[in-house]
C-alpha positions in Angstrom: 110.0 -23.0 -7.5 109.5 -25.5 -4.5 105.9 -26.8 -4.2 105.7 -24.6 -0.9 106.1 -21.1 -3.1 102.9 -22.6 -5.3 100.7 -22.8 -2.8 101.4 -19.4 -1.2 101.2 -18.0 -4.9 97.5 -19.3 -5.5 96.7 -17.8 -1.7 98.1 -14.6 -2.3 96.4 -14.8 -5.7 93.1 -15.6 -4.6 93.5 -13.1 -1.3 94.0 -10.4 -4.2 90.8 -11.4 -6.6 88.5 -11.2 -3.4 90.0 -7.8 -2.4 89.3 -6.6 -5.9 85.8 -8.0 -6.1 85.0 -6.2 -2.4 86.3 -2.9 -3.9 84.4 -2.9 -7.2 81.3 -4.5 -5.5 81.3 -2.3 -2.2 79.6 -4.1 0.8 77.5 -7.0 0.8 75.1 -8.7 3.6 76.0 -12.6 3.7 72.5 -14.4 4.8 72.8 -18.2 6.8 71.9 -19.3 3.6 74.4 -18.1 1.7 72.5 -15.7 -0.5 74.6 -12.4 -1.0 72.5 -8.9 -1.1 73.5 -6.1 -1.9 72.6 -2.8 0.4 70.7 -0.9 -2.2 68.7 -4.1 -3.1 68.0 -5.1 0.6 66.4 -1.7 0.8 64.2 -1.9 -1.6 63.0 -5.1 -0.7 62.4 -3.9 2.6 60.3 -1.2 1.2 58.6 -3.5 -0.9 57.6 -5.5 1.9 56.3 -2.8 3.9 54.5 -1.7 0.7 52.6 -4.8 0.6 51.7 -5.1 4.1 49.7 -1.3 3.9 48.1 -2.9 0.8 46.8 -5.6 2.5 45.5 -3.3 5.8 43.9 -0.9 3.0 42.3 -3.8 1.2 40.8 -5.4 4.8 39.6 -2.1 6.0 38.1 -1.1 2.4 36.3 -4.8 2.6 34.9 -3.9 6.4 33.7 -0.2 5.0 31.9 -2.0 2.0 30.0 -4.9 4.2 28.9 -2.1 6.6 27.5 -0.4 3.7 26.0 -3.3 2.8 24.2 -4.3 5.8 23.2 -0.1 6.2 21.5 -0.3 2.9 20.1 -4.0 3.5 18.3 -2.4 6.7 17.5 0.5 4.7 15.8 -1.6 1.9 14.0 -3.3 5.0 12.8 -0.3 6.9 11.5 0.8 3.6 9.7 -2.6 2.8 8.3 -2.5 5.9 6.9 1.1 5.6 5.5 0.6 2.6 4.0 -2.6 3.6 2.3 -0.7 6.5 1.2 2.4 4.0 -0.7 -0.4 1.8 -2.4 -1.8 4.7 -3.5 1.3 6.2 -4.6 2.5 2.4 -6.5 -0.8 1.8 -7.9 -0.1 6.0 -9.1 3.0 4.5 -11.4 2.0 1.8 -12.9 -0.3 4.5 -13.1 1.5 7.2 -15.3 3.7 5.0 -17.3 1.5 3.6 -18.4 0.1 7.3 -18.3 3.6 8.9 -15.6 2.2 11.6 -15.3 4.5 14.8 -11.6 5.7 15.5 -10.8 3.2 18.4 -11.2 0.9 15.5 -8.7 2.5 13.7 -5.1 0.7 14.0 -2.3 3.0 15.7 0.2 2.3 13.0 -2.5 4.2 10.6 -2.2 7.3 12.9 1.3 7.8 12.1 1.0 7.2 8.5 -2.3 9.7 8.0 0.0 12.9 9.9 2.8 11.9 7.5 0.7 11.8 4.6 -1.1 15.6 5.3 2.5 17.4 7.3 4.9 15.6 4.6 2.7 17.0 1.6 1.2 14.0 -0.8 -2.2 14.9 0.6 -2.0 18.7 -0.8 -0.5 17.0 -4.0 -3.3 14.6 -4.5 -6.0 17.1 -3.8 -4.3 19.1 -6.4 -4.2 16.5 -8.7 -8.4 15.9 -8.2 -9.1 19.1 -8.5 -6.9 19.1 -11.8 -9.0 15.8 -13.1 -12.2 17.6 -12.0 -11.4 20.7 -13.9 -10.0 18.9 -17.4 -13.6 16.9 -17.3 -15.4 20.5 -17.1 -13.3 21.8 -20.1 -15.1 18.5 -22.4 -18.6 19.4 -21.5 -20.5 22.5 -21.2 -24.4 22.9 -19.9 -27.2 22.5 -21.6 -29.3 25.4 -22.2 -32.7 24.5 -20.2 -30.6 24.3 -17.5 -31.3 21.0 -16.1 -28.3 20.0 -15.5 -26.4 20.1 -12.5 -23.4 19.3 -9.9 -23.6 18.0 -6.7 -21.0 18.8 -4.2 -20.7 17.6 -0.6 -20.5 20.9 1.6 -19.7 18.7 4.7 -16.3 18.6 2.9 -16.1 22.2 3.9 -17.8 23.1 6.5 -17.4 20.5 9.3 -18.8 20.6 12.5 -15.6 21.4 14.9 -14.4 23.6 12.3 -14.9 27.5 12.5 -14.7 30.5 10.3 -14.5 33.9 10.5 -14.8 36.8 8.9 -14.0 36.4 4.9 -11.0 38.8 4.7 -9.1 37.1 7.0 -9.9 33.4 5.1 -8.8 35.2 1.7 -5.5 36.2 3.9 -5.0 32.2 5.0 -5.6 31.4 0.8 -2.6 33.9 0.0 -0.2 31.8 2.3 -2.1 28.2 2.0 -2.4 28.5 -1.6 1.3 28.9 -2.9 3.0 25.7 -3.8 4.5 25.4 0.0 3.3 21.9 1.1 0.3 22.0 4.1 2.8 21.8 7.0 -0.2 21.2 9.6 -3.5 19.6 9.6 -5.1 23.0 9.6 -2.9 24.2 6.7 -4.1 21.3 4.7 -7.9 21.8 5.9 -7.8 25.6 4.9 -6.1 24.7 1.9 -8.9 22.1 1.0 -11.3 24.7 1.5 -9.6 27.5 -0.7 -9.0 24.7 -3.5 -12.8 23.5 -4.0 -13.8 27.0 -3.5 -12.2 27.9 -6.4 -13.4 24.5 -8.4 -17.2 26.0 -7.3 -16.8 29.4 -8.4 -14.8 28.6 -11.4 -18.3 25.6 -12.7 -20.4 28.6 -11.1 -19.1 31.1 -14.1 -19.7 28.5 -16.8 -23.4 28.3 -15.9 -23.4 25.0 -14.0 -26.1 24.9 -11.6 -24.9 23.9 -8.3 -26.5 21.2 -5.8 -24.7 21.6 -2.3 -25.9 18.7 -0.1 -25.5 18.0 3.3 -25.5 15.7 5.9 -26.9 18.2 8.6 -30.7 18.8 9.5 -33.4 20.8 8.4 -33.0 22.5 11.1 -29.5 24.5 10.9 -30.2 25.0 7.4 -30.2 28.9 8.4 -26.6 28.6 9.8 -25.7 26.4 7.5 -26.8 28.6 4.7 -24.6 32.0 7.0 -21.7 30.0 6.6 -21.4 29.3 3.5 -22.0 32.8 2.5 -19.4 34.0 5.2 -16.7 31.7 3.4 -17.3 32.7 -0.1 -19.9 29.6 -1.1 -22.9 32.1 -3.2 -26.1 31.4 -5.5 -26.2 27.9 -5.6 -29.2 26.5 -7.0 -30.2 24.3 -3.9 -29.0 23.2 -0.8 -30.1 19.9 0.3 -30.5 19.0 4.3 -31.7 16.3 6.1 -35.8 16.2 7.2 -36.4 14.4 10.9 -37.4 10.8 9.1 -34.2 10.8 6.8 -32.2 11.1 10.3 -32.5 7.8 10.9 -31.7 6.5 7.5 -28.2 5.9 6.7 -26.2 8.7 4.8 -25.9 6.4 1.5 -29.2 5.7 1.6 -30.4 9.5 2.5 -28.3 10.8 -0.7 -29.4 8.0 -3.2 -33.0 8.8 -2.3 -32.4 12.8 -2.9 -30.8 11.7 -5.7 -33.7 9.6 -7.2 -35.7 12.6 -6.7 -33.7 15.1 -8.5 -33.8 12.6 -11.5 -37.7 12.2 -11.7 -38.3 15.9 -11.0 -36.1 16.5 -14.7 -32.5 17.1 -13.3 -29.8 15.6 -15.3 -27.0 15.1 -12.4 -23.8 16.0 -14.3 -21.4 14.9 -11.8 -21.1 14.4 -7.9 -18.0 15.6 -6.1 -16.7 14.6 -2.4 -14.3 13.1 -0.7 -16.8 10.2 1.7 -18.1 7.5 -0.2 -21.7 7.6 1.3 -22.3 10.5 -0.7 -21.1 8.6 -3.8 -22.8 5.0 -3.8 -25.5 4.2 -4.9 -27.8 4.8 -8.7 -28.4 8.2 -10.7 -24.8 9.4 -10.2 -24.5 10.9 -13.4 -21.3 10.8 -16.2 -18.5 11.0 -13.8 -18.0 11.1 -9.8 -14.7 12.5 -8.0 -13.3 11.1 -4.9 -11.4 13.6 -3.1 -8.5 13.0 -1.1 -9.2 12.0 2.5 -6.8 10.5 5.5 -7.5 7.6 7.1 -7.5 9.2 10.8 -7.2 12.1 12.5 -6.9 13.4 15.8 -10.4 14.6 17.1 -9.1 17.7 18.3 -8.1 18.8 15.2 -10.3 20.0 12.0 -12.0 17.3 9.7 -10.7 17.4 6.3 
């Protein structure tokens, strides 16, 4: 065979092998590069790609969710911080603005906010509770002694205010049926009625154990009559004494006015048990017998509304 016939062989031979390899193969992609793909394997790399790409979207929006949370919680930790930062303030305000008798344009306006919180969202009807509890677990150590010498003192100013008024006693016990459950004081009237109900029942629960009961008062001589209507009208009966103001203890300061009656008591043979009120005037000072209780008082409230 010429030369010529050998050539066209090896064509026709090769033509053949690249036919066969197209037929067993099926269809390929040919890239500028000169990588072959096949179709089933460009497909899945497509979908691979696109795979990846929603990944990455998913990770970058999950990142922008998770900072925002962050910074929410940050300002969150903040606003709280702040608050309580304010509640310590106003708490440690308190203690002096007792203790120097400061008039309520004295009072700072971010105190305001935080004493209405403290009575409409409930921790001032849980503290009070809490006294009362204290008072009553000190009661169940100790019992009187039998010449009856010893007595309580309780400030009656804690009850009977001067802008506050009461009515007939039926209707009171009514206001203890709804005041008294364990629903938080939603008003400052809720939580003053509920202060009354509460120590009423402290006074007639020491009453029935044969304490003798000292009411004192910051009010004078003078409406002890009244004085002494109302607190029969509102449940308060057969205390042992109720101690008022004369004209020249007018002019002394409270503290001064109840460490003087209480100096009195002490060299007269009364054996003051305990004292019991939420103003400090009533408990500084000497001869305050074994234990006083503090009850529960806000910083500031509106004048309109009743004294607690």
């Amino acid at each position: 065979m010429s030369a010529y016939g050998h050539q066209m062989e090896r064509e026709f031979s090769s033509q053949s092998l690249l036919s066969r390899e197209d037929t067993e193969s099926g269809s390929q992609y040919v890239l500028e590069s000169g990588f072959y793909m096949k179709s089933f394997a460009a497909t899945i790399f497509i979908t691979g790609l696109l795979i990846v790409g929603v990944l990455l979207v998913t990770l970058l929006v999950t990142l922008a969710v998770m900072l925002q949370s962050c910074e929410s919680r940050s300002k969150g930790v903040v606003e709280i911080e702040k608050a309580s930062d304010s509640y310590h303030y106003c708490k440690a305000f308190a203690l002096h603005g007792e203790l120097n008798s400061l008039e309520e344009p004295e009072i700072p306006p971010v105190c305001w906010n935080l004493a209405i919180h403290y009575i409409e969202g409930g921790e001032y009807e849980r503290d009070l509770n809490f006294m009362i509890s204290m008072i009553e677990s000190f009661f169940d150590t100790i019992s009187p002694s039998d010449n009856h010498l010893d007595a309580v003192l309780m400030d009656i100013d804690d009850i009977l205010a001067s802008n506050h008024t009461y009515s007939h006693q039926s209707m009171h016990q009514q206001q203890f049926n709804q005041y008294g459950s364990n629903k938080p004081s939603g008003s400052i009237e809720d939580a003053a009625n509920l202060k009354h109900w509460r120590i009423l029942e402290l006074y007639l629960k020491l009453k029935s154990r044969g304490w003798s009961l000292i009411l004192l008062s910051r009010k004078p001589e003078r409406q002890r009559n009244v004085t002494a209507e109302q607190l029969k009208a509102v449940g308060f009966n057969g205390w042992s004494s109720l101690i008022m103001r004369s004209d020249s203890e007018m002019e002394m300061e409270t503290w001064e006015y109840f460490r003087t009656r209480r100096t009195a008591m002490k060299e007269e043979g009364t054996q003051i048990i305990s004292v019991i009120s939420s103003q400090l005037d009533a408990l500084t000072g000497s001869s305050l017998g074994k234990r006083v209780f503090k009850l529960p008082k806000p910083l500031h409230y509106n004048s309109q509304t009743p004294t607690l």
